[in-house]
C-alpha positions as MATLAB code, in Angstrom:
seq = 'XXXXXXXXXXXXXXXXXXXXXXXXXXXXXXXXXXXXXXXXXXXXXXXXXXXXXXXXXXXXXXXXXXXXXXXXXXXXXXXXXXXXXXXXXXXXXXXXXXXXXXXXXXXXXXXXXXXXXXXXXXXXXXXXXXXXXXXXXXXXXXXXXXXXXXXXXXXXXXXXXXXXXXXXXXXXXXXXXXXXXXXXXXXXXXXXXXXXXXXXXXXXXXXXXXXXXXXXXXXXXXXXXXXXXXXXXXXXXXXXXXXXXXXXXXXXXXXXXXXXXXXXXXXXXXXXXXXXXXXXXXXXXXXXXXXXXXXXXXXXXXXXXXXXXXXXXXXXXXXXXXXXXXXXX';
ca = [
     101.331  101.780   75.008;
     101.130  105.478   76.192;
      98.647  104.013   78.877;
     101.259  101.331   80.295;
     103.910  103.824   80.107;
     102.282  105.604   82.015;
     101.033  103.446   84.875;
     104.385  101.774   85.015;
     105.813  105.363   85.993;
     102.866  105.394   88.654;
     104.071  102.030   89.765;
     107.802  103.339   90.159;
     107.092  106.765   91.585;
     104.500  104.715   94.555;
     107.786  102.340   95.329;
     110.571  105.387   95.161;
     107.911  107.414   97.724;
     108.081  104.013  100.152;
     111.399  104.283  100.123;
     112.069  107.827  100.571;
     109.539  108.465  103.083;
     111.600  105.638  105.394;
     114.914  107.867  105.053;
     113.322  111.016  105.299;
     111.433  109.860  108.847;
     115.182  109.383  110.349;
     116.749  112.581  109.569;
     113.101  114.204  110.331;
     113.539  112.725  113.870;
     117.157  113.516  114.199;
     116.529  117.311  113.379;
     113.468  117.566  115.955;
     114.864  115.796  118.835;
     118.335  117.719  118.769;
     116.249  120.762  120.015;
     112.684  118.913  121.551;
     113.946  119.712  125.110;
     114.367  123.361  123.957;
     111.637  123.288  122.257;
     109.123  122.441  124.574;
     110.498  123.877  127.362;
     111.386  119.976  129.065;
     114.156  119.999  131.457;
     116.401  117.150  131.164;
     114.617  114.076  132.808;
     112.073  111.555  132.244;
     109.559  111.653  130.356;
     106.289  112.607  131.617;
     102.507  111.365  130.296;
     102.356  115.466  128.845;
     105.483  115.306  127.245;
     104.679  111.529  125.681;
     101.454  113.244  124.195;
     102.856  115.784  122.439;
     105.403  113.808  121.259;
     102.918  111.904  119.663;
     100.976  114.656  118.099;
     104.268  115.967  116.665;
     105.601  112.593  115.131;
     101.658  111.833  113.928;
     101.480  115.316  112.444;
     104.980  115.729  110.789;
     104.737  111.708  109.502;
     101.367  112.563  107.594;
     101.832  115.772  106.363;
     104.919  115.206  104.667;
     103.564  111.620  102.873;
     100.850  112.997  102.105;
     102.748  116.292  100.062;
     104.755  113.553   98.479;
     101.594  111.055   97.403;
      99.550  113.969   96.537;
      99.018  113.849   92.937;
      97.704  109.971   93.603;
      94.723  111.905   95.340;
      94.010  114.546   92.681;
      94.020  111.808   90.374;
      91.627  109.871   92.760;
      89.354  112.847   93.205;
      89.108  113.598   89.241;
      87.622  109.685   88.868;
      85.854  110.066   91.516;
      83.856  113.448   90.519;
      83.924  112.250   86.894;
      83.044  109.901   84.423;
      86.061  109.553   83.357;
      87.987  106.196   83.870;
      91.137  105.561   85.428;
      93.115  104.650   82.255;
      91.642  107.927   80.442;
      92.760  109.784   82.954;
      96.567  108.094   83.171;
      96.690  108.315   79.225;
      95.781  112.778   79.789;
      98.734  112.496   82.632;
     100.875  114.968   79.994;
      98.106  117.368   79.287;
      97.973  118.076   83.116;
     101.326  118.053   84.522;
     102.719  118.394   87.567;
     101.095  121.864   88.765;
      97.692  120.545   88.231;
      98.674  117.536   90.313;
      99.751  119.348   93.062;
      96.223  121.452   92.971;
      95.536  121.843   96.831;
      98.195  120.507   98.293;
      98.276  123.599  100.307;
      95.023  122.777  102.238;
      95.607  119.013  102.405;
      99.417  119.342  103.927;
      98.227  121.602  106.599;
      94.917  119.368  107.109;
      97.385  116.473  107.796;
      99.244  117.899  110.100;
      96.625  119.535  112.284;
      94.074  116.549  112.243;
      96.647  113.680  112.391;
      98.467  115.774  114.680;
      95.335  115.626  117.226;
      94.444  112.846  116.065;
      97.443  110.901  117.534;
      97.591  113.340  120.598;
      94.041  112.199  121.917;
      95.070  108.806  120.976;
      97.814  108.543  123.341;
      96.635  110.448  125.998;
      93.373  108.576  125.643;
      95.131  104.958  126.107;
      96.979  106.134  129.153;
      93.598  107.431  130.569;
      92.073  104.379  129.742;
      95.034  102.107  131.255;
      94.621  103.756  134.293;
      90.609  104.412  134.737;
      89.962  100.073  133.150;
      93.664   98.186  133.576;
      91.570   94.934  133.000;
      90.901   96.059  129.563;
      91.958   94.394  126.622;
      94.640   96.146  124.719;
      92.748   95.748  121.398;
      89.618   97.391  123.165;
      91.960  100.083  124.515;
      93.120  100.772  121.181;
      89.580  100.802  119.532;
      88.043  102.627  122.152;
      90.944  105.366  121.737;
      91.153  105.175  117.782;
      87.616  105.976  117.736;
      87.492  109.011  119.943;
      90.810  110.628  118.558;
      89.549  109.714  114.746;
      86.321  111.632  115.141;
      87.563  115.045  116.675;
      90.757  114.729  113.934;
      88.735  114.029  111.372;
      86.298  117.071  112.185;
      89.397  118.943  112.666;
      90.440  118.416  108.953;
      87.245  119.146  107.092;
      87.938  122.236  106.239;
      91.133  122.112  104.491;
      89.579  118.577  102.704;
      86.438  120.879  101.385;
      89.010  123.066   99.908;
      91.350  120.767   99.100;
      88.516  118.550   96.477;
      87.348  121.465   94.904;
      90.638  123.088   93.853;
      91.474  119.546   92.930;
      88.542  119.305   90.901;
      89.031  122.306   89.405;
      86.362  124.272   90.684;
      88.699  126.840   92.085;
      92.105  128.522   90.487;
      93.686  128.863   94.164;
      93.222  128.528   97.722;
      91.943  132.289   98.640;
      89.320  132.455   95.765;
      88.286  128.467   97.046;
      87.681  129.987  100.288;
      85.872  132.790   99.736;
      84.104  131.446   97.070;
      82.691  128.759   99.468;
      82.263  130.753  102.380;
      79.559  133.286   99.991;
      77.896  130.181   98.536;
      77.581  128.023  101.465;
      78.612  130.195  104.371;
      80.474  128.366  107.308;
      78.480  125.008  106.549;
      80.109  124.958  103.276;
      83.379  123.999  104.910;
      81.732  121.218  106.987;
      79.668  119.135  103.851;
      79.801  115.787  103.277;
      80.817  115.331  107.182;
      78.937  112.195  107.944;
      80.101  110.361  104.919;
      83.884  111.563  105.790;
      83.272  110.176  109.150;
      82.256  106.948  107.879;
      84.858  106.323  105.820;
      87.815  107.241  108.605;
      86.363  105.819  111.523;
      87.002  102.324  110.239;
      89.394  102.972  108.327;
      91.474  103.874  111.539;
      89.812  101.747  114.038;
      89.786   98.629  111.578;
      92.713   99.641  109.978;
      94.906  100.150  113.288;
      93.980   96.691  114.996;
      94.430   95.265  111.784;
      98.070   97.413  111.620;
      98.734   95.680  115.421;
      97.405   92.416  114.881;
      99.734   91.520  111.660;
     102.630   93.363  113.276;
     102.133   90.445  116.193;
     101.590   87.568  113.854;
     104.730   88.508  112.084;
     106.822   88.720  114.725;
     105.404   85.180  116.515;
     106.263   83.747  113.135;
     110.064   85.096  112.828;
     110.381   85.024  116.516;
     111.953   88.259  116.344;
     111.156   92.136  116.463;
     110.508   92.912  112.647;
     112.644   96.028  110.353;
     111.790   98.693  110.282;
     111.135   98.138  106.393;
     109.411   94.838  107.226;
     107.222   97.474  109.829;
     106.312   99.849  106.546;
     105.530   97.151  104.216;
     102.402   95.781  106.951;
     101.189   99.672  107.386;
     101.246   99.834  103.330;
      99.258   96.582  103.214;
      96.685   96.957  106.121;
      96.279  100.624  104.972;
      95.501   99.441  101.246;
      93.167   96.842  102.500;
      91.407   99.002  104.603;
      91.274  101.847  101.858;
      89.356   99.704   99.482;
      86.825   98.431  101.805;
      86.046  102.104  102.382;
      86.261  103.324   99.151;
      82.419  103.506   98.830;
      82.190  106.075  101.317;
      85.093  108.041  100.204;
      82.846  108.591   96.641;
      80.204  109.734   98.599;
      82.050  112.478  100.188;
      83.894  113.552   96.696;
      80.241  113.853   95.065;
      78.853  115.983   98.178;
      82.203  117.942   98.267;
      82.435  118.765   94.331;
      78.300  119.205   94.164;
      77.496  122.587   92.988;
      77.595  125.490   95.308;
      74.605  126.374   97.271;
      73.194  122.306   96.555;
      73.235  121.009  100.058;
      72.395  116.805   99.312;
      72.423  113.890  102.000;
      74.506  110.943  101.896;
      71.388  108.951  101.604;
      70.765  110.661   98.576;
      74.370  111.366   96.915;
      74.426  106.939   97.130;
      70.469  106.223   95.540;
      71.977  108.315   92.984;
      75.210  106.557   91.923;
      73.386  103.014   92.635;
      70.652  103.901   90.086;
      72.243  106.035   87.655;
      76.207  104.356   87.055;
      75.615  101.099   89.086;
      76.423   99.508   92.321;
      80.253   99.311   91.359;
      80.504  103.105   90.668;
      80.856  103.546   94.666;
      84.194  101.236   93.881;
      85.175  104.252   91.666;
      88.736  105.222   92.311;
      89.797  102.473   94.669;
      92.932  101.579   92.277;
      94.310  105.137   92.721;
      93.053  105.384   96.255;
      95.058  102.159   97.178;
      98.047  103.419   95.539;
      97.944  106.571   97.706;
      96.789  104.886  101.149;
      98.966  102.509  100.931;
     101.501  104.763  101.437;
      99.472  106.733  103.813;
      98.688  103.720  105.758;
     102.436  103.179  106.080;
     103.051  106.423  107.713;
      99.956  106.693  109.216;
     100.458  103.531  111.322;
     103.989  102.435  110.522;
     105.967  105.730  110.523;
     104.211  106.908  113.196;
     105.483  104.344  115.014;
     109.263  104.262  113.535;
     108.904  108.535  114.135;
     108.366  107.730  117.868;
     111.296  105.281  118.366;
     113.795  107.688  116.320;
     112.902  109.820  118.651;
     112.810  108.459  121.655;
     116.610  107.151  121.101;
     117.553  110.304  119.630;
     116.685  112.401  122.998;
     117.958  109.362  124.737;
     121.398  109.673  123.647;
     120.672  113.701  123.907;
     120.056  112.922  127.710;
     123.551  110.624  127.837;
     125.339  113.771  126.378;
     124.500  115.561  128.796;
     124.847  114.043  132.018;
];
């Protein structure tokens, strides 16, 4: 009973963050665009291909960061199955034991990981679609949006390693706090230390983005053909949560990969060849499926605002510094 109690609070606290996270987005984009002119230095006039791309890297950056603060303990519960033997429902049923604090291990690291990677992340995507509007106009948009997933994904994702090395091992309780994490990895490992388990991160978000996003653009069109009508915004976060899931599960193999290499201990440098003959022969092929029920509930959320809110974050505010702009004529 404990158990059930415990997912159904799981359950409620993924739908409250869905929820929330919409609201939050609209007075997030209110208090930016009453001073983005100021901000940026932008006199009062149309917006230029710069000024779209930081605009992007801001909403991508601030839309991440702050879902993923909220759906954090989802991913130190994630990153304990993952690095464990222990199950999903043992883990639920020792929720009390660890609390909120130990949930919230290296959130530090992760919020700030968000926001710098996503944050470039969406800046190189925008300014590479414009580039590649202009340099191939022939081009399909889904191979435009590919093409420019893939490029920003990579440097983001490099970006973010880092703060994701620190991040697992404070979550996995390697590491009392974020200074001691650092250090501690930095005399083991030196600078690689920050950068293992790169090519196994890098296979899990390249298609989780590229996949996930034409997946994210292709439903959003289907939708709307079939209503014959632009959708809500709600009906807009509810295809981000589901094409995010999706594409989380489907990549959960590789995201085991990387929590073994991440969590291995220090001065063990293994391959991702390796880390996977190792969980195939010793727990079984479905032990790379290990935390995909936790993992869904936090993408899905994640997928929302990485895809969804993004968006919804652009168009508040756009028509926020559009009215702005009528205020002031």
């Amino acid at each position: 009973m404990q158990i059930v109690e415990n997912l159904f609070h799981i359950v409620n606290f993924v739908t409250s963050c869905f929820f929330f996270l919409q609201d939050a987005l609209k007075v997030i984009a209110g208090i930016i665009c009453l001073k983005l002119p100021q901000l940026f230095l932008f006199p009062d006039r149309m917006e230029t291909a710069t000024e779209s791309v930081l605009k992007s890297a801001l909403a991508g950056g601030i839309a991440c960061s702050f879902s993923a603060f909220v759906m954090h303990p989802l991913d130190t519960m994630k990153t304990c199955v993952q690095a464990s033997t222990v199950s999903f429902p043992e883990l639920v049923s020792k929720l009390p034991e660890v609390g909120l604090q130990g949930l919230y291990k290296g959130s530090i690291p992760a919020v700030l990981g968000q926001f710098s990677s996503h944050g470039l992340r969406t800046g190189i995507c925008e300014a590479s679609k414009l580039i590649l509007k202009k340099a191939a106009p022939r081009l399909p948009e889904v191979q435009v949006q590919s093409l420019a997933s893939f490029c920003s994904t990579i440097l983001g994702t490099i970006s973010r390693l880092p703060c994701e090395v620190l991040k697992q091992r404070l979550q996995a309780g390697m590491y009392d706090n974020v200074g001691e994490a650092f250090v501690g990895t930095l005399q083991q490992d030196g600078i690689r230390g920050f950068f293992c388990g790169t090519t196994a991160t890098l296979c899990r978000e390249v298609p989780f983005y590229v996949a996930g996003m034409g997946l994210y653009e292709e439903t959003k069109k289907v939708m709307q053909n079939i209503l014959r009508r632009d959708l809500e915004p709600w009906e807009t976060v509810v295809v981000g949560a589901v094409t995010g899931g999706l594409a989380s599960v489907l990549t959960t193999p590789f995201d085991v990969i990387k929590t073994r290499m991440m969590v291995a201990p220090q001065g063990l440098q293994m391959s991702m060849q390796i880390v996977a003959f190792h969980i195939i022969c010793e727990e079984g092929p479905l032990a790379l499926f290990r935390g995909a029920v936790p993992r869904f509930f936090w993408v899905a959320p994640l997928g929302a605002m990485n895809f969804a809110g993004y968006e919804l974050l652009r168009k508040a505010m756009d028509r926020t510094e559009h009215v702005n702009r009528k205020r002031n004529m």
